[in-house]
ModelCIF file with pLDDT and N, C-alpha, C, O atoms, coordinates in Angstrom:
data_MODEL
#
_entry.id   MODEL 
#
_entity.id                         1 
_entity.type                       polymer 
_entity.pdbx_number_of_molecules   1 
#
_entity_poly.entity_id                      1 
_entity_poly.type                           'polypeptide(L)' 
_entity_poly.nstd_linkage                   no 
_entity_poly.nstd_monomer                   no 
_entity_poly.pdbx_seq_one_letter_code       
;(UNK)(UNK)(UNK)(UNK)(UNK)(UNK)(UNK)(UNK)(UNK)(UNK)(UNK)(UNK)(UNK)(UNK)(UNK)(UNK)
(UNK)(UNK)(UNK)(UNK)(UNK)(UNK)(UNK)(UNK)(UNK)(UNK)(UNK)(UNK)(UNK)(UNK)(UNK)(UNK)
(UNK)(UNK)(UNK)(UNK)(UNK)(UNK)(UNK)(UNK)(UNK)(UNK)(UNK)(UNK)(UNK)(UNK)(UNK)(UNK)
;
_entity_poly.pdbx_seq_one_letter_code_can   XXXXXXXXXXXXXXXXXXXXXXXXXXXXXXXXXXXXXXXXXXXXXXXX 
_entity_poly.pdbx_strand_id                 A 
#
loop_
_entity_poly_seq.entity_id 
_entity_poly_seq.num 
_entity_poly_seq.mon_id 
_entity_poly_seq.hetero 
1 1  UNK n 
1 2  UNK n 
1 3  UNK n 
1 4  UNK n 
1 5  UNK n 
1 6  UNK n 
1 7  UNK n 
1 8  UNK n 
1 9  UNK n 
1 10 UNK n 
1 11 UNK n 
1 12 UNK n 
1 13 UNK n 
1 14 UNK n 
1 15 UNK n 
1 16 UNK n 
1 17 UNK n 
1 18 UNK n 
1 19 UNK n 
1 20 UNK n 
1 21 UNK n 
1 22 UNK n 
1 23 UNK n 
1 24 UNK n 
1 25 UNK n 
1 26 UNK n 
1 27 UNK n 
1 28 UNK n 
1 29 UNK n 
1 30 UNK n 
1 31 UNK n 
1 32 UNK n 
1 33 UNK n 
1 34 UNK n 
1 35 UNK n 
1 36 UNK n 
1 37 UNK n 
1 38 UNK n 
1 39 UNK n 
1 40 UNK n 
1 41 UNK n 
1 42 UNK n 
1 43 UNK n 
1 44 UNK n 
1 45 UNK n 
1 46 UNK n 
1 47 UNK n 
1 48 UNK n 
#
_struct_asym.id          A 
_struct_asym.entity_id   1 
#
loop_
_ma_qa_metric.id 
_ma_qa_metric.mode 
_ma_qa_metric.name 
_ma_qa_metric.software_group_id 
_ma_qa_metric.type 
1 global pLDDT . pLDDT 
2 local  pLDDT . pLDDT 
#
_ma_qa_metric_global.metric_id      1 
_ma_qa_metric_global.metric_value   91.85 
_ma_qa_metric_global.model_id       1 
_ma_qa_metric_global.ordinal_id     1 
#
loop_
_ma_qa_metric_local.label_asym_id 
_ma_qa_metric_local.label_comp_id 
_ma_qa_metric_local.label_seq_id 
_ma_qa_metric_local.metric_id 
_ma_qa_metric_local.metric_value 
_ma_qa_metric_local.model_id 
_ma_qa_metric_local.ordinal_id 
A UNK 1  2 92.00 1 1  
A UNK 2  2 92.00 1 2  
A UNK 3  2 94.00 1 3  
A UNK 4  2 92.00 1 4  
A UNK 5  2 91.00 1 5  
A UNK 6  2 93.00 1 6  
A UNK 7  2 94.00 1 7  
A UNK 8  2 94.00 1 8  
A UNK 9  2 94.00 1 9  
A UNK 10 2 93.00 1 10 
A UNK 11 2 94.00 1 11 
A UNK 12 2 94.00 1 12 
A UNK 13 2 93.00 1 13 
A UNK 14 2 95.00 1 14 
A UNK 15 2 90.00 1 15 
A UNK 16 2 86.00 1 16 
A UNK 17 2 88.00 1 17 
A UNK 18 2 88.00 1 18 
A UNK 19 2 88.00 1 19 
A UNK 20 2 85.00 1 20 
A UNK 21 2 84.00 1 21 
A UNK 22 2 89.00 1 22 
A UNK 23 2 92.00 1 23 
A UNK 24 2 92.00 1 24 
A UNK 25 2 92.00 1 25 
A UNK 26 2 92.00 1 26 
A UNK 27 2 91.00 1 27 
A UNK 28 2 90.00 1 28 
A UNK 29 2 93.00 1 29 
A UNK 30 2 95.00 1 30 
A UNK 31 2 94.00 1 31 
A UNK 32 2 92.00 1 32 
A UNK 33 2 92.00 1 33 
A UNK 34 2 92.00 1 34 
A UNK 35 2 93.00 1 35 
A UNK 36 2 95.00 1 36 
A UNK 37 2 96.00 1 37 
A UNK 38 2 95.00 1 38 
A UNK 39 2 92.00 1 39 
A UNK 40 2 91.00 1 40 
A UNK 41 2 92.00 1 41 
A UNK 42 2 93.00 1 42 
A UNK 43 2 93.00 1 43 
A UNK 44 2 93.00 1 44 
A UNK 45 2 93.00 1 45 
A UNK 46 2 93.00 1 46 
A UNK 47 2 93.00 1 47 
A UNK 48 2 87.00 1 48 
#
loop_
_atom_site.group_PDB 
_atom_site.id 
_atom_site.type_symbol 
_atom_site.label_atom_id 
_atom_site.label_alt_id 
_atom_site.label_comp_id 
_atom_site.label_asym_id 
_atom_site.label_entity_id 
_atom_site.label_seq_id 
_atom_site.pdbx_PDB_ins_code 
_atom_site.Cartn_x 
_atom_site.Cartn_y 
_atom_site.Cartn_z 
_atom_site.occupancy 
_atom_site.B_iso_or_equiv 
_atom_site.pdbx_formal_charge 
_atom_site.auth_seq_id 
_atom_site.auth_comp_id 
_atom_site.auth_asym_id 
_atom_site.auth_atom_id 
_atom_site.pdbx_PDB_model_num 
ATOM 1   N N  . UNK A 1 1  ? -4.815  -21.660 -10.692 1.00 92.00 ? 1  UNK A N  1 
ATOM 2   C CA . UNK A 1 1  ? -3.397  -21.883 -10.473 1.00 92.00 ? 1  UNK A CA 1 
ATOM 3   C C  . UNK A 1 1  ? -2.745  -20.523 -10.256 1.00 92.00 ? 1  UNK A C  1 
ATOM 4   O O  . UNK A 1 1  ? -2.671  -19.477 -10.901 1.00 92.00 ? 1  UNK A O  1 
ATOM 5   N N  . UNK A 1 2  ? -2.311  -20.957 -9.108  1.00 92.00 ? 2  UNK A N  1 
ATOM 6   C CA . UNK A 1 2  ? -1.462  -19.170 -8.948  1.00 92.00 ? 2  UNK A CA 1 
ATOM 7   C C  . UNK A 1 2  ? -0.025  -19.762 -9.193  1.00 92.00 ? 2  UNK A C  1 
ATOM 8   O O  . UNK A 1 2  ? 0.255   -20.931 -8.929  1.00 92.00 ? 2  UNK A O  1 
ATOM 9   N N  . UNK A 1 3  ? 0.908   -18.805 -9.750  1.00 94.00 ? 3  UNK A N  1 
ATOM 10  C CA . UNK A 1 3  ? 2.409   -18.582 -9.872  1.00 94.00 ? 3  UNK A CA 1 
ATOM 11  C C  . UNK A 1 3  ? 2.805   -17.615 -9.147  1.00 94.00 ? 3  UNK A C  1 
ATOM 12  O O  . UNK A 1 3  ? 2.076   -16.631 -9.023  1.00 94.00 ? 3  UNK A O  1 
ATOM 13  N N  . UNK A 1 4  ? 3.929   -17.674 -8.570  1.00 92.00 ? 4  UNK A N  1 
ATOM 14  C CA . UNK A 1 4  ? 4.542   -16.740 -8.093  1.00 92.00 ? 4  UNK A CA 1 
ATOM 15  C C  . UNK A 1 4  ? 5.969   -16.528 -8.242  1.00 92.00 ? 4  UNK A C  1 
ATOM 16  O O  . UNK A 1 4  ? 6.476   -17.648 -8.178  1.00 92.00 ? 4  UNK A O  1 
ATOM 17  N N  . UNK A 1 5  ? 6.835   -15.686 -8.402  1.00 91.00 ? 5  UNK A N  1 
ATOM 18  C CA . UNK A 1 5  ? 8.251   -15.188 -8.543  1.00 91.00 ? 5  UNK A CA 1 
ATOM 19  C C  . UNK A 1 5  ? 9.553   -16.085 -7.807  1.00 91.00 ? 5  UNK A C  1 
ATOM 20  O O  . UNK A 1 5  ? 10.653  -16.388 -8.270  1.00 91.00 ? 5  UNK A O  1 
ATOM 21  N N  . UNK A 1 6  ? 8.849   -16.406 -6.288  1.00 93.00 ? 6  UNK A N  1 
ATOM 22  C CA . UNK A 1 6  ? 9.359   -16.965 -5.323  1.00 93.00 ? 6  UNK A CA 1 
ATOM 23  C C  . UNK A 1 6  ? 9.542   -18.250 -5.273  1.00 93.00 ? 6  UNK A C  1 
ATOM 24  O O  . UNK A 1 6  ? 9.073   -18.979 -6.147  1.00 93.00 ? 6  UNK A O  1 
ATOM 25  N N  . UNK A 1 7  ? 10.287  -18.747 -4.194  1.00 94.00 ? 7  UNK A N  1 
ATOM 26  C CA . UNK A 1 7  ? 9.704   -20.283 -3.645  1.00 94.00 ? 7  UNK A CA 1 
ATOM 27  C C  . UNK A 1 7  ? 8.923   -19.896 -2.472  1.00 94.00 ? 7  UNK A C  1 
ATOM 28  O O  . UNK A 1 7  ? 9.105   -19.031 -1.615  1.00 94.00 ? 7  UNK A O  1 
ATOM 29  N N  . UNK A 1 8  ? 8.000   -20.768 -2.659  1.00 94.00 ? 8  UNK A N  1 
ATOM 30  C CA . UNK A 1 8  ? 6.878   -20.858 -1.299  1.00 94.00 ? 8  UNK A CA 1 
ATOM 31  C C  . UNK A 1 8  ? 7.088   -21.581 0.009   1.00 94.00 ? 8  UNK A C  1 
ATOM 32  O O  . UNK A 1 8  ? 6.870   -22.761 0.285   1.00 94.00 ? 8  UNK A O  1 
ATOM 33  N N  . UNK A 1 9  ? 7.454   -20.825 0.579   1.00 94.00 ? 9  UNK A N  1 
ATOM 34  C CA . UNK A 1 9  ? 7.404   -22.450 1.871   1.00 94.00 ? 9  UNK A CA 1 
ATOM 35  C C  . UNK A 1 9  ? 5.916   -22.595 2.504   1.00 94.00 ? 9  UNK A C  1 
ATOM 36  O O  . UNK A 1 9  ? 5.884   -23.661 3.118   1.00 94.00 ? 9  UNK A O  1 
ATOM 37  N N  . UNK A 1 10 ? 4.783   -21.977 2.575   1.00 93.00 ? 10 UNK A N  1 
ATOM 38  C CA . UNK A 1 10 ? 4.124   -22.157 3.050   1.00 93.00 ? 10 UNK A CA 1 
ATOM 39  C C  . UNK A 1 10 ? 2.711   -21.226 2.519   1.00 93.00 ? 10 UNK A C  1 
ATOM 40  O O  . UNK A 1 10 ? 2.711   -20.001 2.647   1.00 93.00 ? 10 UNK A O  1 
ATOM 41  N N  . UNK A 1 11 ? 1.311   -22.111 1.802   1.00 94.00 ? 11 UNK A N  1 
ATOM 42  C CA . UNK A 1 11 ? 0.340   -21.346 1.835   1.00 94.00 ? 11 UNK A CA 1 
ATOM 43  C C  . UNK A 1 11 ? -0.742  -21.817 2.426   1.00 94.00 ? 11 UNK A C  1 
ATOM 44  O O  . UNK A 1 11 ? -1.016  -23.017 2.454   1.00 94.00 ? 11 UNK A O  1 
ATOM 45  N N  . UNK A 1 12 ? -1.656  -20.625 3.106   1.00 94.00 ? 12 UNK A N  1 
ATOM 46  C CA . UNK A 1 12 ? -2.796  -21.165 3.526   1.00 94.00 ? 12 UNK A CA 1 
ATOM 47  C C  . UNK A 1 12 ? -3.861  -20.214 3.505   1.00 94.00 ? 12 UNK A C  1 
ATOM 48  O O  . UNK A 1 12 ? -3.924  -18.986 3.449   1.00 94.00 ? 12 UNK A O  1 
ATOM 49  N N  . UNK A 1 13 ? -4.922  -21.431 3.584   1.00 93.00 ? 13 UNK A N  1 
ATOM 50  C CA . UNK A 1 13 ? -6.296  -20.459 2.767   1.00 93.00 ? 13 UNK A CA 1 
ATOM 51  C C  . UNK A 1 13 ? -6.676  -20.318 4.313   1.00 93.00 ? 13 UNK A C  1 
ATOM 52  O O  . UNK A 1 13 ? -6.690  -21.200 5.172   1.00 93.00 ? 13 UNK A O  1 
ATOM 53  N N  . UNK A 1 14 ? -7.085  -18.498 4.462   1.00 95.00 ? 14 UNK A N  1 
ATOM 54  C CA . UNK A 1 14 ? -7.615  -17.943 5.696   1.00 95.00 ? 14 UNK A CA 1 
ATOM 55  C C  . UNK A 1 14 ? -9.076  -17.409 6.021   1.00 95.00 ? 14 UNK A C  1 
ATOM 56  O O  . UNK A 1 14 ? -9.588  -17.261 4.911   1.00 95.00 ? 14 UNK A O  1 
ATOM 57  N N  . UNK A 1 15 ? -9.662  -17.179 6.633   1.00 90.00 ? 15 UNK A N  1 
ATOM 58  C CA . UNK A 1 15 ? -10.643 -16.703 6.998   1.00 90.00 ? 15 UNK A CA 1 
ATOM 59  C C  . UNK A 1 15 ? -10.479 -15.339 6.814   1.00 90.00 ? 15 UNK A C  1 
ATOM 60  O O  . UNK A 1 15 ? -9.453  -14.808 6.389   1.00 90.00 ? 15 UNK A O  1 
ATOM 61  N N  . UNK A 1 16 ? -12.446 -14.261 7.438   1.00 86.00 ? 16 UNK A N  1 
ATOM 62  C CA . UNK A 1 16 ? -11.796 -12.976 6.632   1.00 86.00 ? 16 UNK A CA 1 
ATOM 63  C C  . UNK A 1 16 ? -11.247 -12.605 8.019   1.00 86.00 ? 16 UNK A C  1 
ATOM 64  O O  . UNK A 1 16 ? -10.639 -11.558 7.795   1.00 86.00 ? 16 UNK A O  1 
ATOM 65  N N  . UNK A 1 17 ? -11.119 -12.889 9.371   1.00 88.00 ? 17 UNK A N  1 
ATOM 66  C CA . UNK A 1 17 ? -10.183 -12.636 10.339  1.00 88.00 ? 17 UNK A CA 1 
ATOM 67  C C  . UNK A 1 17 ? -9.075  -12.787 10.258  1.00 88.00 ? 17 UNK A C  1 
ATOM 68  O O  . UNK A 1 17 ? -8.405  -12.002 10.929  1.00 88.00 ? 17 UNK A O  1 
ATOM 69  N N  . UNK A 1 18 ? -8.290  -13.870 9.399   1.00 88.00 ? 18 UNK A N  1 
ATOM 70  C CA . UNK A 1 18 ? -7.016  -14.191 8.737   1.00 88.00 ? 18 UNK A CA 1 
ATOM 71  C C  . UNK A 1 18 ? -6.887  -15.077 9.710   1.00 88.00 ? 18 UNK A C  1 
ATOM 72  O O  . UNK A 1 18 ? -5.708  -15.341 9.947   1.00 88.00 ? 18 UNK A O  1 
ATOM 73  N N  . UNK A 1 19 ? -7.734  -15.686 10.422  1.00 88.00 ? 19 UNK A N  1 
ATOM 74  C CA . UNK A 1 19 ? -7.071  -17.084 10.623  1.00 88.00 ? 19 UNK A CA 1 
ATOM 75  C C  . UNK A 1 19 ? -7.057  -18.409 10.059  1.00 88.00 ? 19 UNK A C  1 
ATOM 76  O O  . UNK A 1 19 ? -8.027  -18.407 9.301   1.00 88.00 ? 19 UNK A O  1 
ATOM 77  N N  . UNK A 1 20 ? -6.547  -19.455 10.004  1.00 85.00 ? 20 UNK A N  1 
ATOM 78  C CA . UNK A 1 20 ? -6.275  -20.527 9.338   1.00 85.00 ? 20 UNK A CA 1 
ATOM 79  C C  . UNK A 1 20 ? -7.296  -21.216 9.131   1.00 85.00 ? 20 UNK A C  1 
ATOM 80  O O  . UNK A 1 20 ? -7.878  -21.556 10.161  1.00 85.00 ? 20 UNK A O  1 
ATOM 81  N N  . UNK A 1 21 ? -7.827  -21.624 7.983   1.00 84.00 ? 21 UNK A N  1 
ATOM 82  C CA . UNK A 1 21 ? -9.200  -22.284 7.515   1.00 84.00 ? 21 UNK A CA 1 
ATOM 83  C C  . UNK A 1 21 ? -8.518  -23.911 6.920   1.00 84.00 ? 21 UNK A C  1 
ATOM 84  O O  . UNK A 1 21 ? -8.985  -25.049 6.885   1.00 84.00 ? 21 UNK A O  1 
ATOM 85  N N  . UNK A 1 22 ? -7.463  -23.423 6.591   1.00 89.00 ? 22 UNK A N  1 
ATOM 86  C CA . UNK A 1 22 ? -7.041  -24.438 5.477   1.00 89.00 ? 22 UNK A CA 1 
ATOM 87  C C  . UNK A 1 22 ? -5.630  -24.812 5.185   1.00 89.00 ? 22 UNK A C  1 
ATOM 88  O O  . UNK A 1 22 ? -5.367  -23.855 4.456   1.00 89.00 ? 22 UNK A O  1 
ATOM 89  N N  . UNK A 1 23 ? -4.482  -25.540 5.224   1.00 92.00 ? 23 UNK A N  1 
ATOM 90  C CA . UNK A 1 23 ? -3.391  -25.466 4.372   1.00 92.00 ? 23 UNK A CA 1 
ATOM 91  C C  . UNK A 1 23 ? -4.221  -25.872 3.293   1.00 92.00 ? 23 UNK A C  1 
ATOM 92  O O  . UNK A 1 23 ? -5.340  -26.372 3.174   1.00 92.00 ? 23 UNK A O  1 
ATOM 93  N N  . UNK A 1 24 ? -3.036  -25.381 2.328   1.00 92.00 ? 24 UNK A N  1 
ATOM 94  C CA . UNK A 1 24 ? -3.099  -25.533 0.758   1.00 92.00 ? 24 UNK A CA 1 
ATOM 95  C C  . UNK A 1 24 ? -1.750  -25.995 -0.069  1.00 92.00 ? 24 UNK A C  1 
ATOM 96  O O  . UNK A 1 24 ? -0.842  -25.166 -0.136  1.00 92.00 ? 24 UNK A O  1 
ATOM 97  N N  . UNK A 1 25 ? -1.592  -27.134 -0.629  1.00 92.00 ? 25 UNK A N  1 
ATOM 98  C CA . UNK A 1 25 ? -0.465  -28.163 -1.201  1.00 92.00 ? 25 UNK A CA 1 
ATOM 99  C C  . UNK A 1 25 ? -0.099  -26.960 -1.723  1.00 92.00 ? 25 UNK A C  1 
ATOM 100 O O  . UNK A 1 25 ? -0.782  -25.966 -1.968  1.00 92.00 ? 25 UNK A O  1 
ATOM 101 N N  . UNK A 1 26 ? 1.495   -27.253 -1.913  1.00 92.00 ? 26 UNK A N  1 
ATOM 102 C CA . UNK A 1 26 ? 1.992   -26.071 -3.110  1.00 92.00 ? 26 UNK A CA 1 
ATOM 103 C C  . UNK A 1 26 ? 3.658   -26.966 -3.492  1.00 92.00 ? 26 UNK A C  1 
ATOM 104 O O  . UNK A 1 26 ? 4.331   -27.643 -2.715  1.00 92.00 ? 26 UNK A O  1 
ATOM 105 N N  . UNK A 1 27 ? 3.895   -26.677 -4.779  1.00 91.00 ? 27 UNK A N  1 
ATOM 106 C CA . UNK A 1 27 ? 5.006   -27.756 -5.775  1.00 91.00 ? 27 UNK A CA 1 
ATOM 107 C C  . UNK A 1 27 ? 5.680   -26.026 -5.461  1.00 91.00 ? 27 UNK A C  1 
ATOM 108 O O  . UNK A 1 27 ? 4.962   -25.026 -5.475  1.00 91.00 ? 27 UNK A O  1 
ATOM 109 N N  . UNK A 1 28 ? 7.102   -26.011 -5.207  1.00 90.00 ? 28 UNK A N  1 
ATOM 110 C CA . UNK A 1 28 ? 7.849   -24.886 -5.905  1.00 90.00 ? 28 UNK A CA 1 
ATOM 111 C C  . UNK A 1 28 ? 7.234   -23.128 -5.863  1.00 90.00 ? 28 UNK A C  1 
ATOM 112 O O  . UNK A 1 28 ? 7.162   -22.463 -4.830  1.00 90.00 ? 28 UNK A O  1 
ATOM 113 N N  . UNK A 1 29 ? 6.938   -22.763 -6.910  1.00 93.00 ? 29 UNK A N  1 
ATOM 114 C CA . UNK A 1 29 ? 6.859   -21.333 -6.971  1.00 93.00 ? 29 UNK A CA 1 
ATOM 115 C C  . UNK A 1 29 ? 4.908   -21.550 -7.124  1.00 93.00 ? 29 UNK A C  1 
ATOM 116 O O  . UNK A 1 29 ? 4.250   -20.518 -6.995  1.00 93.00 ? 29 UNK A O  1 
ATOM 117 N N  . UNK A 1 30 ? 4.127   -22.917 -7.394  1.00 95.00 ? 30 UNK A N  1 
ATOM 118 C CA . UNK A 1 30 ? 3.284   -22.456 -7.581  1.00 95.00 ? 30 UNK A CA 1 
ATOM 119 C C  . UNK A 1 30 ? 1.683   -23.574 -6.597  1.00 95.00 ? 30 UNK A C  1 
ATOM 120 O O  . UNK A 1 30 ? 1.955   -24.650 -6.063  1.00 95.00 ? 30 UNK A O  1 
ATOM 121 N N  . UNK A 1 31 ? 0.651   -23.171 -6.584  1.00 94.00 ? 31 UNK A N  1 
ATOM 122 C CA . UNK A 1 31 ? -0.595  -23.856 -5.747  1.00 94.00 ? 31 UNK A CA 1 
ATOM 123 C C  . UNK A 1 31 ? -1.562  -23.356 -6.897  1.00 94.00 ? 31 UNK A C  1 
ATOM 124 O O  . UNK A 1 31 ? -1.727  -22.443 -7.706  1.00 94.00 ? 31 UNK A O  1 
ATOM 125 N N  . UNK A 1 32 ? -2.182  -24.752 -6.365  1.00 92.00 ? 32 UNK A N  1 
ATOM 126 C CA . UNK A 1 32 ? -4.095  -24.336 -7.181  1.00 92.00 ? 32 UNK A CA 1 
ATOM 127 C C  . UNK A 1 32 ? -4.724  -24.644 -6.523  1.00 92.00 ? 32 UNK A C  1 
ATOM 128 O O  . UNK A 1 32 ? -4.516  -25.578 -5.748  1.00 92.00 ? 32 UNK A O  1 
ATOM 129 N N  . UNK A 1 33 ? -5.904  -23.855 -6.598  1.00 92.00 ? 33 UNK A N  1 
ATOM 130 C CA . UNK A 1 33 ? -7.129  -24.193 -5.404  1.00 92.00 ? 33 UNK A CA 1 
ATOM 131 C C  . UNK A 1 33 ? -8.218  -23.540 -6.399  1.00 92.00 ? 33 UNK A C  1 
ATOM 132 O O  . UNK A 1 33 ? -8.071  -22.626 -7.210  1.00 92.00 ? 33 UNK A O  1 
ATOM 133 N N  . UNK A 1 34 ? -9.590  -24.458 -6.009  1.00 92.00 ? 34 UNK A N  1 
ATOM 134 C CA . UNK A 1 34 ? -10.681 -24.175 -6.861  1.00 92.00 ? 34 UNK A CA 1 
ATOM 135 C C  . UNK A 1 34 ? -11.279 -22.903 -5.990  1.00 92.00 ? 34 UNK A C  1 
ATOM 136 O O  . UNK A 1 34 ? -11.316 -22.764 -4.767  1.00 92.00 ? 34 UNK A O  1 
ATOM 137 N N  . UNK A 1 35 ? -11.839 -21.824 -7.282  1.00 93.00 ? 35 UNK A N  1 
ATOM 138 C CA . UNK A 1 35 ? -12.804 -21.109 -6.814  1.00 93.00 ? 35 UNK A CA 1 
ATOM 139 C C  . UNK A 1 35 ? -14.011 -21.062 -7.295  1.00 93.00 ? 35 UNK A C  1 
ATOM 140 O O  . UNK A 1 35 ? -14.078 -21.672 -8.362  1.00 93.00 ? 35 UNK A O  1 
ATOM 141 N N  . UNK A 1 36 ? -15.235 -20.482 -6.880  1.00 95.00 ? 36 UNK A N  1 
ATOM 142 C CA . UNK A 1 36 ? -16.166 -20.789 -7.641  1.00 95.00 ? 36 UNK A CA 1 
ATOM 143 C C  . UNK A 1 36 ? -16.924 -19.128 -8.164  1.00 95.00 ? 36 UNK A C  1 
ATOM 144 O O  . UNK A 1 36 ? -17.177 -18.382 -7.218  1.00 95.00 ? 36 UNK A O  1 
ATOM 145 N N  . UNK A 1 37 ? -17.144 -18.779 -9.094  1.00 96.00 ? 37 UNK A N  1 
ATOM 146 C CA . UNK A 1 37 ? -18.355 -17.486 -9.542  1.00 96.00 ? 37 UNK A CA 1 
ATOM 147 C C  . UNK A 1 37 ? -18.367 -16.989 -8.276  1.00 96.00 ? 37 UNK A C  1 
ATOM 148 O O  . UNK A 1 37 ? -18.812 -17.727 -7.397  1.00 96.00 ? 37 UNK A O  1 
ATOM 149 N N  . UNK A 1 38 ? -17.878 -15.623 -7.909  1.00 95.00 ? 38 UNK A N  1 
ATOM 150 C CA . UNK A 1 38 ? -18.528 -14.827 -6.955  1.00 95.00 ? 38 UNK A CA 1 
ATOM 151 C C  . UNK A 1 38 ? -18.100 -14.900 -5.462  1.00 95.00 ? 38 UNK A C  1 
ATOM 152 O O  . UNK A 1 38 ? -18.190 -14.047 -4.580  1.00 95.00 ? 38 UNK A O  1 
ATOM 153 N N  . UNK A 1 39 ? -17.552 -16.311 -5.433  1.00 92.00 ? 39 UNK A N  1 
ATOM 154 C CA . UNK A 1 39 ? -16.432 -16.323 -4.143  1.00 92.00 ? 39 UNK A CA 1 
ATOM 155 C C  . UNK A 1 39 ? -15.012 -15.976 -4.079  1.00 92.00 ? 39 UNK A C  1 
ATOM 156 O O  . UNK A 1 39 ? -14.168 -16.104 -4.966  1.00 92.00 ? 39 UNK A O  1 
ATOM 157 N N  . UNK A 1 40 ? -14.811 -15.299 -2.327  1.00 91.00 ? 40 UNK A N  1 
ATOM 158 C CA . UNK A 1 40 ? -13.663 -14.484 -2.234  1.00 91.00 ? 40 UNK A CA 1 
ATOM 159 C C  . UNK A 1 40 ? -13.116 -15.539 -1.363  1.00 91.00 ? 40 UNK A C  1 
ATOM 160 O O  . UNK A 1 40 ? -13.588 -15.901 -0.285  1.00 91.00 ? 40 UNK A O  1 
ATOM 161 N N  . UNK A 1 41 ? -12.105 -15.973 -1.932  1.00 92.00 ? 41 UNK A N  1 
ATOM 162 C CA . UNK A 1 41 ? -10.850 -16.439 -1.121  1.00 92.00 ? 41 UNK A CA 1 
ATOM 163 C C  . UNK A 1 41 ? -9.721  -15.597 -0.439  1.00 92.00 ? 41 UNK A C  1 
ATOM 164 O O  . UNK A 1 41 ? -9.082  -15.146 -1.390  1.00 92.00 ? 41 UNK A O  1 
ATOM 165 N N  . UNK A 1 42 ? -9.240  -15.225 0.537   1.00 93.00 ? 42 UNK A N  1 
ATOM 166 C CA . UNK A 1 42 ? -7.800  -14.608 0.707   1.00 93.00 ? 42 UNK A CA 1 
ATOM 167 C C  . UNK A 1 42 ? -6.972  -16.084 1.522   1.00 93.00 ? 42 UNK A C  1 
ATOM 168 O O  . UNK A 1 42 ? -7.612  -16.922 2.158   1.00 93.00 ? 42 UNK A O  1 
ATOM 169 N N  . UNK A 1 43 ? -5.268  -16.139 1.293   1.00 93.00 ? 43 UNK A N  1 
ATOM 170 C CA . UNK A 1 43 ? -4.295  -16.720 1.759   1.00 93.00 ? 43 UNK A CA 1 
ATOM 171 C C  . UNK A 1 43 ? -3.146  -15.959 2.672   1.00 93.00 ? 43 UNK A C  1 
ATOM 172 O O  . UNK A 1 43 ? -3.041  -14.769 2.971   1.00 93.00 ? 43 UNK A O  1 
ATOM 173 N N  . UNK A 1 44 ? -2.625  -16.685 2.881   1.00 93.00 ? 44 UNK A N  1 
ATOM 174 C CA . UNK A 1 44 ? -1.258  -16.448 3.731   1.00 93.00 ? 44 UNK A CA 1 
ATOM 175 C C  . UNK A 1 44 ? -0.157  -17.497 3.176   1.00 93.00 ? 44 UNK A C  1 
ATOM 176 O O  . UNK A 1 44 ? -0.041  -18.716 3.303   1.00 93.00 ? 44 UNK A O  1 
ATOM 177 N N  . UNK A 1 45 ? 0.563   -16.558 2.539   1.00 93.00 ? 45 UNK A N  1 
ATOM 178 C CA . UNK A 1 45 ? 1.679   -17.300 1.891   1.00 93.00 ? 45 UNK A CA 1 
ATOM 179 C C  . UNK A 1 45 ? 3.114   -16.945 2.339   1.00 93.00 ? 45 UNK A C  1 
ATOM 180 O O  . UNK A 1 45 ? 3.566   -15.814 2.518   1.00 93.00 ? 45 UNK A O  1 
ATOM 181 N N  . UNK A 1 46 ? 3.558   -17.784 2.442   1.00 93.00 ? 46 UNK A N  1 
ATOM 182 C CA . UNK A 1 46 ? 4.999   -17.091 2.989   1.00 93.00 ? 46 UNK A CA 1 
ATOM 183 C C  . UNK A 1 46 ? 6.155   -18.005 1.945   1.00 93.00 ? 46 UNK A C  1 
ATOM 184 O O  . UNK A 1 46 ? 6.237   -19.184 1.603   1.00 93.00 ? 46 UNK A O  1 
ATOM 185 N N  . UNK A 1 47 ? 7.065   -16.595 1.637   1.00 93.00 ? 47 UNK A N  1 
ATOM 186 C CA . UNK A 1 47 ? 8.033   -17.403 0.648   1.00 93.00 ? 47 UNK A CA 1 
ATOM 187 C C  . UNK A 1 47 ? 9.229   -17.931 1.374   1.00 93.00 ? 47 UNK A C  1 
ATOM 188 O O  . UNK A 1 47 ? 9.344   -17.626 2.561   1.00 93.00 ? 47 UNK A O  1 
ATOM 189 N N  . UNK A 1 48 ? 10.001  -18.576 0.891   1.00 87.00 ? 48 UNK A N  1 
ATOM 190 C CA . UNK A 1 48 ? 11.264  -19.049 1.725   1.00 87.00 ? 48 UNK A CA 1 
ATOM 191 C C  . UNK A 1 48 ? 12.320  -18.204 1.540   1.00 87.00 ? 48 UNK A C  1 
ATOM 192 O O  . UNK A 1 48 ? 13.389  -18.417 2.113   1.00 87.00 ? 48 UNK A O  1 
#
């Protein structure tokens, strides 16, 4: 579960080129997404 300071309007899970692999649901200031041992996720989040 990530939190953040902000409101989110928009996150998404990216590739390591940073292009779009995935949206990712998000309530308000915060999203969860599973990771597993040893895997690297990066996103693109943009706040409102």
């Amino acid at each position: 579960r990530f939190d953040a300071h902000l409101a989110l309007q928009s996150v998404e899970e990216v590739n390591l080129m940073e292009r779009e692999a995935a949206k990712v649901g998000h309530s308000g200031q915060t999203f969860e997404t599973d990771i597993k041992p040893y895997e690297i996720k990066s996103f693109r989040i943009r706040f409102s």
